[in-house]
Structures are given as C-alpha cells and as structure tokens.
C-alpha positions as CSV (number, residue, x, y, z in Angstrom):
1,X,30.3,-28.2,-9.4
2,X,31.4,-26.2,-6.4
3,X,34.6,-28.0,-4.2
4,X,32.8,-29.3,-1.6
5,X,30.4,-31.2,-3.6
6,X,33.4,-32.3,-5.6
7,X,34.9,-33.5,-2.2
8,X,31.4,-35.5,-1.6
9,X,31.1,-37.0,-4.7
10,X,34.6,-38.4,-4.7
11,X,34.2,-39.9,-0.8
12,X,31.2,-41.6,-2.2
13,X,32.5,-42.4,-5.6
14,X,35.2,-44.2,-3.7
15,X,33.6,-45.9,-0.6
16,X,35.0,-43.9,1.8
17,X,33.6,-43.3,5.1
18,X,33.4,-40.2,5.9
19,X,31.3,-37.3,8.1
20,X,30.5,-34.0,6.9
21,X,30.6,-32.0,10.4
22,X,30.2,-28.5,9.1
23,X,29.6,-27.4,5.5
24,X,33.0,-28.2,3.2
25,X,34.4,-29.7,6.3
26,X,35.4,-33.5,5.7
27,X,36.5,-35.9,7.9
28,X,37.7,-39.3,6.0
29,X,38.5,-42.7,7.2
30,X,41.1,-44.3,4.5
31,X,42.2,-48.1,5.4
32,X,46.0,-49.0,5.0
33,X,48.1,-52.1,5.2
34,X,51.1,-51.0,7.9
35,X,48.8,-48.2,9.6
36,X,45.3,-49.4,9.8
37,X,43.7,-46.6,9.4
38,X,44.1,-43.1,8.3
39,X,42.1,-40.1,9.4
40,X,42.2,-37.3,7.0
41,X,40.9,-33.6,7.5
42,X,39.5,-32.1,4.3
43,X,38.6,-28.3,4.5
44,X,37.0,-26.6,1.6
45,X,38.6,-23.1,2.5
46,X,38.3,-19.7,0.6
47,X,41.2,-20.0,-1.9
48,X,41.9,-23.9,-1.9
49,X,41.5,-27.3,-0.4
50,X,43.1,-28.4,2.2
51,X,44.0,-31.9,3.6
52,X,45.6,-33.3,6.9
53,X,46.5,-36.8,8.1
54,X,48.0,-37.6,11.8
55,X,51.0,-40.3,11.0
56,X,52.3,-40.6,14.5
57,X,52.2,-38.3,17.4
58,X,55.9,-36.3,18.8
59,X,58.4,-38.7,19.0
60,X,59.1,-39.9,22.3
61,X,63.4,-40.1,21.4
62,X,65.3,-38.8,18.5
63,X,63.5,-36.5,17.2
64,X,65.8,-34.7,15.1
65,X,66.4,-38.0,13.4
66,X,62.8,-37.7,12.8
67,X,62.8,-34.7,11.8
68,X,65.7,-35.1,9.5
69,X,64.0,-38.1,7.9
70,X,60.9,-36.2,7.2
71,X,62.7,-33.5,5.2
72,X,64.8,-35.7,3.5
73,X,61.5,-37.4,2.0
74,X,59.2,-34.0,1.1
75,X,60.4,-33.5,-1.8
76,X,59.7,-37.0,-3.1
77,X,56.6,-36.8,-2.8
78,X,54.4,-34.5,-5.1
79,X,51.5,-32.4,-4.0
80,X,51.7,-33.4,-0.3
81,X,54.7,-33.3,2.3
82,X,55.3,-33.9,6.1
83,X,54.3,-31.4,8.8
84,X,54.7,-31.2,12.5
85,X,52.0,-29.3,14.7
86,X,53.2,-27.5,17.5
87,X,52.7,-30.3,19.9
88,X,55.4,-32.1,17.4
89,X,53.1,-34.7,15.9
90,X,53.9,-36.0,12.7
91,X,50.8,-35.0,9.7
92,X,51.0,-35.5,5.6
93,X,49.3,-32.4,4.3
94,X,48.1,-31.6,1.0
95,X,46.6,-28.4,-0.5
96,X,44.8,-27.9,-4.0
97,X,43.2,-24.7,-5.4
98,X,39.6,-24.6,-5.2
99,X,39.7,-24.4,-9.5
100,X,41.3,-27.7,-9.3
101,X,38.9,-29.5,-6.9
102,X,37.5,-32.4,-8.9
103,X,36.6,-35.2,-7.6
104,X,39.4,-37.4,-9.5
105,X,42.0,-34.6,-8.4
106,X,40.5,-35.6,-4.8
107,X,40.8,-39.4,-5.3
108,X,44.5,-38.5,-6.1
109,X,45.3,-36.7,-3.2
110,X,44.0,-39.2,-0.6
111,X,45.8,-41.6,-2.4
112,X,48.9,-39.8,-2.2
113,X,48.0,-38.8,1.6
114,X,47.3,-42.7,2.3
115,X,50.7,-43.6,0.2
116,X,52.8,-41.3,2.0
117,X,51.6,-42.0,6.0
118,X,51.3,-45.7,5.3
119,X,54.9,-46.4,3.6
120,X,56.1,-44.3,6.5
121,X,54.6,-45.3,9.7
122,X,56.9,-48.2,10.3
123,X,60.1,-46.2,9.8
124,X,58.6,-42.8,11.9
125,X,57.6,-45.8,14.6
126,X,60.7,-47.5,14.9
127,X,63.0,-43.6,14.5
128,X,60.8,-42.0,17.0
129,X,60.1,-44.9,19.3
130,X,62.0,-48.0,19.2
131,X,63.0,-47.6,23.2
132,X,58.9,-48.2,23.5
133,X,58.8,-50.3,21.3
134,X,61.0,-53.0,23.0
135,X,59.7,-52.4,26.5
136,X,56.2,-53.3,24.5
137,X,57.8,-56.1,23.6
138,X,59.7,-57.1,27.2
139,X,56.2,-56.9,28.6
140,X,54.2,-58.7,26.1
141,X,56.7,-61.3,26.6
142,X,56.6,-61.3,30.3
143,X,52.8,-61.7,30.4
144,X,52.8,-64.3,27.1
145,X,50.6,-61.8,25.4
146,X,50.1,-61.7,21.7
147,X,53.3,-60.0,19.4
148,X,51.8,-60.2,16.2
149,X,51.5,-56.2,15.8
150,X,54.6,-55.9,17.0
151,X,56.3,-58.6,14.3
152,X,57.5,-55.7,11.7
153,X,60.0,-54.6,14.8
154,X,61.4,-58.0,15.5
155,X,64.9,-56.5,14.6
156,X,64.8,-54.2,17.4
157,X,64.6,-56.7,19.6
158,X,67.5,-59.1,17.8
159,X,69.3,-56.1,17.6
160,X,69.1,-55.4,21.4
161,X,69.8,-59.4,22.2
162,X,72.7,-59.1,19.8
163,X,73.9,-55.5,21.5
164,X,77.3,-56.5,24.6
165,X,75.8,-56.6,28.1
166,X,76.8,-53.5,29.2
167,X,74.7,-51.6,26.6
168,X,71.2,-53.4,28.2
C-alpha cells in the first residue's frame, strides 16, 4: 500500500473528517477537550510524511517565555515537537518516512499531534496572552456576557484582584 492510501485508510478507519485537496495532501479535523479542535496538515512528500498542527498563533507578550517553554518540552515528546513559522505561530510537527507510513503508525501520530497541542493550549494561552485574556474578561464582565470559555483562566484574574493597586 502506497502512503497516501495508508493516510486515507487510517482517517477513515478512525472517523476523522478530513479533505483530500490534492493527491497525498490531507487536511484533518481532530476534536480535543481544552482546544476544540485541531487542524492537521498531512503531506505525502518524496522521502516521508509530513504532519502540521496550528496550536496558537505568535504570542501577543512574552514570547521568549514561550519560546522557552516550547523547547523545554520537545524533547518529551517522541516523534513530534513544537515549531514556529516565520509569522511566530506556534505548530506541533511530525515527520515519518514514507517506509513507515501505515495506517496504525498514522493513527499514532495524530494522536501524538492531538496530545501534544491539546495538553498545551492552556499553558501557550495563558504564557503568550494572559494581558488578553483579562481584558476578555474585563469586558465580558462589563457587558454580563458569558465566561464559561474563559473559566480555565479564572486565576489570572484572582491573581490581578489580589495584585497592590499600583500594579493595575
């Protein structure tokens, strides 16, 4: 079986939507529990296959923190790792060769892809934009809108209530 019909049968296999746009290029919609859904890019390229997820686009503040983070957790992570574009959004990639393309070695890597931006779009959220996050919060307040999305970042805001007047 050739890798992109590997790739095809393993989308199906597994219920996941997905277009085909071009031959042995995949676009997959995996759902997740802290991001809702993640988007993946699979190309079925001359020497391997390759996959790419957006996480989060360039943060808006401390991105070296971000940054810093990112490295810190590649290497706990097998088979796939963080990358930035040059635009400094935030991807998990993933590459496997073209003899290893199977569609149970695919099922693995989406679910290490899905894993990997799920566990981590809280944290990359609340590093990259946590000034955003509370003037989110300021105005949902101020117009009695709903907060429930927002409930994983109550601390941001207790933190900010909590902080002496002069830091406000």
């Amino acid at each position: 079986m050739d890798a992109a019909a590997a790739v095809r049968e393993a989308l199906a296999e597994f219920d996941v939507a997905f277009e085909e746009p071009a031959p042995g290029r995949f676009v997959a919609v995996l759902p997740g529990e802290l991001k809702l859904r993640t988007t993946v890019s699979l190309v079925v390229g001359p020497h391997s296959l390759t996959a790419n997820a957006f996480v989060v686009r360039h943060p808006d503040e401390n991105a070296d923190g971000v940054h810093r983070w990112l490295l810190q957790h590649n290497a706990k992570h097998p088979g796939v790792a963080f990358g930035i574009d040059p635009l400094g959004d935030v991807y998990v990639v993933g590459q496997l060769p073209l003899v290893a393309v199977t569609a149970a070695e695919v099922d693995q890597l989406l679910g290490r892809i899905l894993e990997l931006a799920d566990s981590s779009f809280n944290v990359l959220l609340e590093l990259g934009f946590a000034a955003s996050i509370r003037r989110e919060w300021a105005w949902r307040v101020s117009r009695g809108e709903s907060l429930a999305n927002l409930q994983a970042f109550t601390h941001l805001v207790d933190d900010a209530l909590d902080a002496p007047t002069a830091e406000r």
